[in-house]
N, C-alpha and C positions, 0 to 999 in steps of 0.2 A: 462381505467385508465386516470384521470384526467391529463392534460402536471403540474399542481401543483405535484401529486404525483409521475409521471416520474421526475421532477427535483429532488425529494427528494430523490428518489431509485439512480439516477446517484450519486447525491452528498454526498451518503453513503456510496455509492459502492467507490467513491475515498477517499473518508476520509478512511474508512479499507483498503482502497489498501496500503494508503500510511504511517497509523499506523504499518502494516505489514512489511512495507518491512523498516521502522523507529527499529522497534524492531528486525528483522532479522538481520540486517547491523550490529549492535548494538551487539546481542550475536555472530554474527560470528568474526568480531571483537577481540571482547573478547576471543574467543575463540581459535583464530587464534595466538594471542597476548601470550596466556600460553603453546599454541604448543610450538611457537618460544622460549619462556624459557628454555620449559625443553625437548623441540628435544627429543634426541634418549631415556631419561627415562618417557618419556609419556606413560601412559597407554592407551591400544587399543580404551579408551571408549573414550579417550581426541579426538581420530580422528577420529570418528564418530561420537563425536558431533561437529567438526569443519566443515564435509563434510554437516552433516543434516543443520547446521546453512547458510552454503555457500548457497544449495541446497534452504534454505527456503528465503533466500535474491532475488534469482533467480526467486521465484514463485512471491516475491515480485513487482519484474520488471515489471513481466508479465501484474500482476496484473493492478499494475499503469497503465501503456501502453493502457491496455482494456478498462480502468475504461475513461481514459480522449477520447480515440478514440469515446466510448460511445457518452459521454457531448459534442464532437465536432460535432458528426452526430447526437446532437438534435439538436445541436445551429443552424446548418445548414437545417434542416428540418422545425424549428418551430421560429427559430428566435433567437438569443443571453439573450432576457429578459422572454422568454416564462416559463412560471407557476413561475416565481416572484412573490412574495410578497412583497406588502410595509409595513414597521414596524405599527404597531399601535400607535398611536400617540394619545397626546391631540391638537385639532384643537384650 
């Protein structure tokens, strides 16, 4: 695989890392926020979707954390600009 196409696969791999865990944060959040309302008349499914939301924030972390350790051990391998591309331009 071309170091072009490993930059691509890294810098997707972060971009969903960090959509992920953008949207996780977000419905636990939310989620967390309508426990706190309605405490003790919350129905069972309210706190298992708070727990699956927390839980998916979490994988979110994960995610990030791998996704950038990745891009650090190319930058360190191949160089910080390696399978760059320059914009297309008119000269």
């Amino acid at each position: 695989m071309s170091l072009i196409q490993q930059r691509m696969r890294l810098d997707r791999a972060r971009t969903a890392a960090i959509w992920t865990l953008a949207g996780a944060a977000l419905l636990a959040s939310g989620s967390i926020g309508t426990l706190a309302a309605e405490w003790a008349d919350a129905p069972w499914w309210r706190w298992g979707a708070a727990i699956t939301f927390v839980a998916l924030t979490v994988y979110g972390v994960v995610r990030v954390i791998g996704a950038v350790r990745q891009l650090r051990r190319f930058h360190i391998e191949h160089g910080p600009d390696a399978g760059r591309q320059s914009p297309v331009g008119r000269h």
